[in-house]
N, C-alpha and C positions, 0 to 999 in steps of 0.2 A: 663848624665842619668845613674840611676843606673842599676846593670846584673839583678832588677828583673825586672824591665823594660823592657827591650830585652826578657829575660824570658819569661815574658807575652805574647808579642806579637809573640813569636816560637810557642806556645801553642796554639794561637788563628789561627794562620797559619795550625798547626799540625791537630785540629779539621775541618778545612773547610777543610782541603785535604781529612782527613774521608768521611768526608758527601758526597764531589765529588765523593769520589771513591763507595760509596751506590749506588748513580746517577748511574754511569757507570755500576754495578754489577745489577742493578734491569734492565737497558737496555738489557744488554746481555740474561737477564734470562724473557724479557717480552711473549716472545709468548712459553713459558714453565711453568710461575709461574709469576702472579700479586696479589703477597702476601703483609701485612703490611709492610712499613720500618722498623717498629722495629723490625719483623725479622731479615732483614737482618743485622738492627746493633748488636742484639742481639747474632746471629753468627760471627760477626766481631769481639766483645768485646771479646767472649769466647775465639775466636781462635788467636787472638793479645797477650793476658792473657798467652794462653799455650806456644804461639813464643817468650813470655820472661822468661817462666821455662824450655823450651825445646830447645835443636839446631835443626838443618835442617830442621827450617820451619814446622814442623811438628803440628802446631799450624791451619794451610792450611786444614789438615783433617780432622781438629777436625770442623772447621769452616762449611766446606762442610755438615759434618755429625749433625749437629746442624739445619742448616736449612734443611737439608731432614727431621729432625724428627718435625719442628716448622710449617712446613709448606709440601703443597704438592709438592714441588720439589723432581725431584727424585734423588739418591745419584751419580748416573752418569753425570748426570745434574751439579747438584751442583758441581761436582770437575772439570768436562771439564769447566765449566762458571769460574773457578779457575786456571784452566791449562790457558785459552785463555788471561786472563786478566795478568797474571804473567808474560806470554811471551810479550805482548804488552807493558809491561811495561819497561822491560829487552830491550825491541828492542828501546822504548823510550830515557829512560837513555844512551842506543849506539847512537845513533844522536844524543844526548847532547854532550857527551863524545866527538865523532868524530868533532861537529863543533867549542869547547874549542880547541881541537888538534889542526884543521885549522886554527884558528884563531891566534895559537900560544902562547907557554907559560903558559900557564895554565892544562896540562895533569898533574904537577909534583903534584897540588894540589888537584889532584881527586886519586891519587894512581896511580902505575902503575897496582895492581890487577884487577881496575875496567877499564882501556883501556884496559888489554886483556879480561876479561870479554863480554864487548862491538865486540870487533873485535868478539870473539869468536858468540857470538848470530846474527850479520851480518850473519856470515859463515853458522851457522845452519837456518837458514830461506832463503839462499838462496838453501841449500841441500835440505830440507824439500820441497820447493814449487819449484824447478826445476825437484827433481827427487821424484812427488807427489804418482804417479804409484810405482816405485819401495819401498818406504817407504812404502805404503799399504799392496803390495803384503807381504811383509817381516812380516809387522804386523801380517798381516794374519796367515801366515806359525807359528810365535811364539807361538800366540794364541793354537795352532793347540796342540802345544805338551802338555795341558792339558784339563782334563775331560770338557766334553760341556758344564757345569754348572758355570767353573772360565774360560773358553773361550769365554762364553755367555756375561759376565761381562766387559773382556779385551775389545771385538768387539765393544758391546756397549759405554762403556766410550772413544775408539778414535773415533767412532760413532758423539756421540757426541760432542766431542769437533769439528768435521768438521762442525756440525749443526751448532755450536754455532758462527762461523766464523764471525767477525764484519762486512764481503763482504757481508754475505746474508743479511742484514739489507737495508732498503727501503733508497736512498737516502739520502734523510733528515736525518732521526737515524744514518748513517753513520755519518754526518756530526756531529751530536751531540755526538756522539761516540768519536769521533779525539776531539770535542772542550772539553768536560769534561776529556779525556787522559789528556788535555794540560794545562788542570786549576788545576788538581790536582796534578800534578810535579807543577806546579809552586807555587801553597801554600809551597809544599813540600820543596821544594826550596826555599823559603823566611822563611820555618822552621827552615831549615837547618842553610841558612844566619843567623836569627837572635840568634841561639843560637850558632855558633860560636862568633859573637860581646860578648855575654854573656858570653861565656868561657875567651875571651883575655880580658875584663876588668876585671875579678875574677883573671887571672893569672890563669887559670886550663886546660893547654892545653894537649889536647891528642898527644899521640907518633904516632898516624894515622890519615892520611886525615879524618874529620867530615864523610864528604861525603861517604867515604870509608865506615867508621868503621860503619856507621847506615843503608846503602845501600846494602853492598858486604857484609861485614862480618856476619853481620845480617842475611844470608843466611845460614852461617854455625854454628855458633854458635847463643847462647842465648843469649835473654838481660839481665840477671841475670846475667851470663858469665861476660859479658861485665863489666858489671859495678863493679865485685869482681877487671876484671885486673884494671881496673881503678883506683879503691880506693888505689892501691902501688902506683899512679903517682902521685895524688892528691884527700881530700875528697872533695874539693869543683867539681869537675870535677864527682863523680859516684854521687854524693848528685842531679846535676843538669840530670843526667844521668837517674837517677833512676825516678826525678818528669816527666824527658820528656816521657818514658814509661808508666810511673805506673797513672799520673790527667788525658789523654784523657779518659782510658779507664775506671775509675771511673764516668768521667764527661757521657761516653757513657751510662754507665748501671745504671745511675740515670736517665740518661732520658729514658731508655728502661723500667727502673720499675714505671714512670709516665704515659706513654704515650700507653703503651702497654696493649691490650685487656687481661681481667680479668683473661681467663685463662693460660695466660701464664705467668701472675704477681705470677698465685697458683704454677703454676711446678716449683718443686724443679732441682737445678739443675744436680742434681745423677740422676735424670728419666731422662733427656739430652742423659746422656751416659748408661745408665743402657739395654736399649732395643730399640735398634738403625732399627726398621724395618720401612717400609715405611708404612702412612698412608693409611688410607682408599681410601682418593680420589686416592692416587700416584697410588695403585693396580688397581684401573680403566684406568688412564688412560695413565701410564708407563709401569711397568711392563706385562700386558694385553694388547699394545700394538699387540704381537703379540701371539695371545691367544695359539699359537701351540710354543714350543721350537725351533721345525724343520723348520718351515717356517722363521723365526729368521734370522736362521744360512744361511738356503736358502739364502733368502736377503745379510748379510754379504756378503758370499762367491762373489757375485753376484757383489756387491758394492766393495769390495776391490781389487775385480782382474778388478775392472772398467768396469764390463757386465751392470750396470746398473745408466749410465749418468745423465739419465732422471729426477732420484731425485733430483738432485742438480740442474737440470734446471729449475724445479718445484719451487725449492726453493728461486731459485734465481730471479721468475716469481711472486712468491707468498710469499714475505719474510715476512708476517704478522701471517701466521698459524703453525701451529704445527701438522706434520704428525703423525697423533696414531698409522696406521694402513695402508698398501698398501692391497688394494681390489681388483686389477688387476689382469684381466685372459686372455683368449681367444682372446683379439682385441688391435689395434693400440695406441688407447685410455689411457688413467690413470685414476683408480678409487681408491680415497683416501679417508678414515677416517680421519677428520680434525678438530680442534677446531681455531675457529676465535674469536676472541674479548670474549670469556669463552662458545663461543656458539658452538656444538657440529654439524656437517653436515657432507655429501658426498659430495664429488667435483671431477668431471669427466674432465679430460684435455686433450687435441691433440696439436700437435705442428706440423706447417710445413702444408703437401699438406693434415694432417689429419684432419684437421678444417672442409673441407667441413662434411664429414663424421660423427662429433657429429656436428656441425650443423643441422642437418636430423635427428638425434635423438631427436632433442630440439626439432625439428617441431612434427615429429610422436608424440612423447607424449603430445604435446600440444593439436595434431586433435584427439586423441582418448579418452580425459579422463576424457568424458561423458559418452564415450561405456564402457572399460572395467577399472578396475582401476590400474593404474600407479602410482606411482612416482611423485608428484608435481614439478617442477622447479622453482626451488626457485629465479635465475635469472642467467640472460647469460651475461657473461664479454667477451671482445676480448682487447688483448694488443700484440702487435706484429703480430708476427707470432703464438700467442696461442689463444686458445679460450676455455671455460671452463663454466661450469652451476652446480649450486647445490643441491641440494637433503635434507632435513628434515634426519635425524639421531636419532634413537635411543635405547638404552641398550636392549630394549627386543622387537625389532625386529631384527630377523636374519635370513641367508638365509637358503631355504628348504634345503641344502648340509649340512649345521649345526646342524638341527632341527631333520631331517626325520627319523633318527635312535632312534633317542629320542619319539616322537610322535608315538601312537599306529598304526598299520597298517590300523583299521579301519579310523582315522582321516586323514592317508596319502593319502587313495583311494578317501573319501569325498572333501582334495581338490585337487587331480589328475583331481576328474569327476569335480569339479562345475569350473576349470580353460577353460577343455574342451568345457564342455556346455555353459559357457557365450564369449569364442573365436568363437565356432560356431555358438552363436546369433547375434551375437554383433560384430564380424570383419569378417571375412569371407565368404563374402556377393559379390561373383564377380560370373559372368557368363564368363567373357573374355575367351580365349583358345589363348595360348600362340603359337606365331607364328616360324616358322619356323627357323628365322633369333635367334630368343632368345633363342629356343634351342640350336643352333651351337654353339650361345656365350657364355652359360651355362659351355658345355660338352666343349669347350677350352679354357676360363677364368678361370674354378673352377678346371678341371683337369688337363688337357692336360697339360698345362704349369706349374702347381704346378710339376707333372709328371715330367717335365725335370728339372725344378727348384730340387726337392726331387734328384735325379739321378745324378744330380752334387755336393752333398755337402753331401751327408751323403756316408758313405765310403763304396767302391765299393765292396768289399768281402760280405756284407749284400745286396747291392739288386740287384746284378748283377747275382747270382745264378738263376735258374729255379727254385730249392727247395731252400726253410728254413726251421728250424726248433724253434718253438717258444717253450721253459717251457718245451723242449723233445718231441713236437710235430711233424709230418713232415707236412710242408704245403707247397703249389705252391706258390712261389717267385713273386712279383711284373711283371718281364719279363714275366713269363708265360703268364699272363695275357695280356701284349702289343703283346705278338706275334699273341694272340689269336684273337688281336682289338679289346676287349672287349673296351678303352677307346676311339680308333676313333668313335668305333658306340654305343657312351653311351648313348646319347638323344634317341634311340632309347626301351632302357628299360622303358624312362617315358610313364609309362600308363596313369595317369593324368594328363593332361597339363592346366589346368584350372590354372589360377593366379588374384592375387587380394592384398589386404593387410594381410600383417603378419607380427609377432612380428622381427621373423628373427634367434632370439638366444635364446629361450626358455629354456634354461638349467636350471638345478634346483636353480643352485647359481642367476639367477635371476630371483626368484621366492621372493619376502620377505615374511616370514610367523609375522605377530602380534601377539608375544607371549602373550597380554596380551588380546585378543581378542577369543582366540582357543573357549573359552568354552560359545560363544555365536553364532551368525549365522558367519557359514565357509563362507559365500559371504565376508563377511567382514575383514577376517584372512588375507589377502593374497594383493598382490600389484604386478607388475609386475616392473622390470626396464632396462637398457642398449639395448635397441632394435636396430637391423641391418639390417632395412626394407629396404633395397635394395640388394638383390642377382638374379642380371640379371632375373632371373623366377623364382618371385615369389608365392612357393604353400605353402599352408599351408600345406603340408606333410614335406617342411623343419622344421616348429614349431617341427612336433611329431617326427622328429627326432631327433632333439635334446635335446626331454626327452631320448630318449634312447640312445643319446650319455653319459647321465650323468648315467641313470638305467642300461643301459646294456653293454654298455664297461668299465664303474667304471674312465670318462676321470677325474674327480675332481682328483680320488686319482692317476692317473699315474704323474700328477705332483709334489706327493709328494715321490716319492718312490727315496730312497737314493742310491741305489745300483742296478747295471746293470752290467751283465756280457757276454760280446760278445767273441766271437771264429769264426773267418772265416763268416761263416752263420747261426749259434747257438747262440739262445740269451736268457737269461733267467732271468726274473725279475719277482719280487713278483706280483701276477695279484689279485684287492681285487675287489667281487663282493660279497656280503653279501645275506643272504636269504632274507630280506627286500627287497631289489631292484630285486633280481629275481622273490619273487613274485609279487611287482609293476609293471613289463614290462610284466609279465605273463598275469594281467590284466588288462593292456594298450593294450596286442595282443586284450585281447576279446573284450575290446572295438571296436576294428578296423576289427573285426569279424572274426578272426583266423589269424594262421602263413599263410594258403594259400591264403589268400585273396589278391586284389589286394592294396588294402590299406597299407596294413601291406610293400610289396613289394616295392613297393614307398620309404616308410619311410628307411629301410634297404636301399637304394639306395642312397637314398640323406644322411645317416649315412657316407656310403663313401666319399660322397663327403666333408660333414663335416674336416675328419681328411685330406682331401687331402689340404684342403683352411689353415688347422690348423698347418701341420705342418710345412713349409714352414715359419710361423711366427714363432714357436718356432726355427727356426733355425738361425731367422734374429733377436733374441733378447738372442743366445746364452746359450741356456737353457740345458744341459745336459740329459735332458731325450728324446731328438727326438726319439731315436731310439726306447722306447717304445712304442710311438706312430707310429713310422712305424709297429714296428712287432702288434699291434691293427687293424692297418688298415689292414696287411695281414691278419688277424681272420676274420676278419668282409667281405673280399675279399671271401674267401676262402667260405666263410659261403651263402654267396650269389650266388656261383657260383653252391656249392653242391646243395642249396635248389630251384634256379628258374632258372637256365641256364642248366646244365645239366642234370637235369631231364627233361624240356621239350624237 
């Protein structure tokens, strides 16, 4: 047979290994981007094209940046789904390499560069995935030494590439994963085969192993490179060198210029490179991810020092969705911004002894959302130890913490009043008086023991004084308070003991306002979500307090605040309460018919209690601002004791 013969058939070898390797790259990138294939060949061909005018691969970026701009991938996206597949590759080619070695006699034909090669990618994926922690943390720390804007970048892109991990894939895609890895070396590899036959029957043999020089070297230099040393060895040797680079990638982008929707047959390819930003959709639903900078890095820090596991347990539970956006606040729970199958929703998860717990929210909202309006439940899944339900999702709905500053104050009191008036028609609807036993369990479930829980773990120079001082204030110390028994005989301040159903967590953040709704009946603006209808006694004065956990202690924004500076028992952080929110709580008082009332007193009562249940979780999830939230709760102590304990 003649070397075009064998020619041919490396070629037709060399194109299926392509298209495999599309397979593979549109897997890794499915629940991020379910774009055309001629995308992605489209990017291949570009970025193949530049890996033969350019050395070090640098054809890899261009590739990335090709399909962020063809499509709505984002450019993080695109290069970890690049990082992941290179390393798999690399790890691939080392199990070949090592089972040649074992096998015997055959290492001399692969180079000795591409066995150390091999050995060396072994060595680094056992360092990376043995010591996963400390490679993170270091990440982290590197990031650190540049501005938050190319730090935001670095976090995101190893971010990603942990997203992109072939492990979080659902079984099955796993498997598909491993068998398209294994089809596409082996094309590769009968490429390779047949155009060595092709070189010894022409007599145009290279001075380096085949395998070597188009695998390893290929890494650092060019195929242009290449083929200049070549042609001193032989021209029949760079002639065939040059068609095996130069016909796939022609034969690619004749079929990208047939097969390829109209507008991207128009774009020249200087627009490619010319204005490399993410499209429209990516700024929805990438970059907007995390609409705040700070909440971002939050997360990062969070994720990299490994405070927060749970994603990846999510992920690894839920390996079909694409996390936009963490929605998680106040409770046990995870509430996620998700896109599934291109469909955009909420998805609330617990794992472990938390199942019961949204289980009970799945019910409450089921029994009430005829009375008031809720949240629809899209549907409840259980798979393990998780359990999980979804929620309807959309761009212009967000929550009152979002909104409220935005929205005039008369629109914010309209729907303060029409939440109150259809909770007091329509749920809180009980005669019962709460017995004696539920009080006790109340005042030592929700305090008491948060009380010794709090007293053990945050450090003892802050609550062990009599005085603190909070922002240059001087106020009585947590102790003062226990010596006083203001916490043994806490049930005894409830004036109301009346209980029935309630929402439970009424904070503003799950309030949902319908921005597209405001400018017709406020009944209809508004929804309610995440309810926690069970706190041992339940009154509806826990609801109204926590609107004023969110209007009047400012809890949304104490978990944003970056900076806290302790001394002994001096603590000073930024405290943000805005005139919007003092005048909402001003008339939320008048609603509940003054500060003196005993309504108002209630509400202020179970406020305490709020941050006593709150922080306790902020401390068992790691969170760097407890200590805010304790010197709050001393304000809010303090506040209560000036206004109805000692004065009467």
């Amino acid at each position: 047979m003649t070397p075009k013969f064998y020619f041919f058939f490396s070629l037709v070898a060399l194109m299926c290994g392509h298209i495999v390797r599309v397979i593979r790259w549109r897997l890794i990138l499915e629940k991020y981007h379910s774009g055309r294939a001629a995308w992605y060949f489209l990017s291949l061909v570009v970025g193949y094209l530049c890996n033969f005018i350019f050395p070090l691969r640098l054809g890899e970026l261009i590739r990335a940046a090709v399909l962020t701009k063809t499509s709505s991938c984002s450019l993080s996206k695109a290069l970890g789904s690049i990082v992941v597949e290179r390393f798999v590759d690399l790890l691939t080619v080392a199990a070949f390499v090592l089972f040649l070695i074992i096998d015997g006699g055959h290492s001399k034909e692969l180079g000795s560069g591409l066995v150390f090669l091999s050995a060396g990618a072994c060595l680094l994926y056992m360092i990376v995935f043995s010591k996963a922690g400390y490679i993170k943390r270091r990440t982290y720390q590197i990031a650190s030494l540049f501005n938050q804007e190319i730090k935001r970048g670095i976090l995101n892109f190893f971010w990603g590439i942990r997203l992109l991990n072939p492990k979080l894939l659902t079984p099955r895609k796993q498997q598909t994963f491993l068998i398209t890895t294994l089809l596409m070396w082996f094309f590769y590899g009968y490429s390779v085969y047949f155009l060595s036959i092709t070189l010894k029957i022409s007599e145009a043999h290279p001075s380096t192993p085949l395998f070597e020089l188009i695998y390893l070297r290929g890494y650092l230099t060019s195929g242009f490179l290449q083929i200049r040393e070549s042609a001193q060895f032989s021209a029949p040797l760079s002639t065939y060198l040059l068609g095996y680079y130069l016909i796939p990638i022609g034969l690619i982008f004749l079929y990208v210029l047939m097969f390829s929707p109209k507008s991207l047959r128009k774009m020249r390819l200087s627009e490619v490179f010319r204005n490399l930003k993410p499209t429209e959709t990516e700024n929805i639903y990438h970059l907007n991810a995390f609409q705040n900078p700070l909440d971002q890095l939050n997360f990062f820090q969070s994720y990299f020092f490994e405070q927060n596991k749970l994603v990846e347990k999510v992920y690894r539970t839920n390996s079909d969705i694409a996390i936009l956006r963490d929605l998680s606040s106040g409770s046990n729970a995870i509430t996620l911004a998700i896109r599934e199958k291109q469909c955009e929703k909420i998805r609330k998860l617990a794992f472990g002894d938390d199942t019961p717990g949204l289980h009970q929210q799945v019910n409450w909202l089921n029994s009430v959302r005829n009375e008031i309006p809720v949240a629809p439940v899209l549907g409840l899944r259980r798979d393990a130890d998780m359990l999980s339900y979804d929620m309807p999702y959309s761009p212009n709905n967000l929550s009152f913490f979002e909104v409220i500053h935005t929205l005039s104050q008369k629109t914010n009191k309209k729907i303060i009043t029409d939440i109150v008036e259809r909770l007091e028609k329509n749920l809180y609807q009980s005669n019962r008086l709460a017995t004696d036993q539920e009080l006790l369990d109340y005042s030592l479930e929700k305090v008491c023991r948060n009380l010794e829980f709090i007293q053990r773990f945050l450090p003892p120079s802050l609550v062990d004084p009599t005085k603190i001082f909070v922002n240059g204030v001087e106020l009585r110390n947590i102790s003062f308070f226990e010596e006083q028994g203001f916490f043994k005989n806490f049930s005894r301040f409830i004036n109301d003991k009346h209980v029935g159903t309630i929402h439970g967590d009424l904070t503003i953040e799950n309030i949902i306002i319908k921005g597209d709704r405001l400018d017709q009946e406020i009944a209809d603006a508004w929804y309610l979500i995440d309810p926690n209808p069970d706190n041992i006694f339940n009154s509806k004065w826990i609801d109204y307090s926590k609107l004023f956990q969110s209007l009047d202690s400012g809890y949304e924004f104490l978990g944003k605040i970056s900076r806290i500076e302790i001394c002994q028992n001096n603590i000073r952080f930024p405290f943000f309460k805005s005139a919007q929110y003092a005048e909402l709580v001003g008339f939320l008082i008048h609603l509940l018919g003054g500060t003196d009332s005993l309504k108002v007193q209630d509400v202020k009562l179970h406020q305490i209690v709020n941050y006593f249940r709150l922080i306790p979780y902020k401390i068992r999830r790691g969170q760097k601002n407890c200590s805010a939230y304790y010197a709050t709760l001393v304000v809010l102590l303090n506040d209560y004791w000036n206004r109805y304990v000692q004065k009467a």
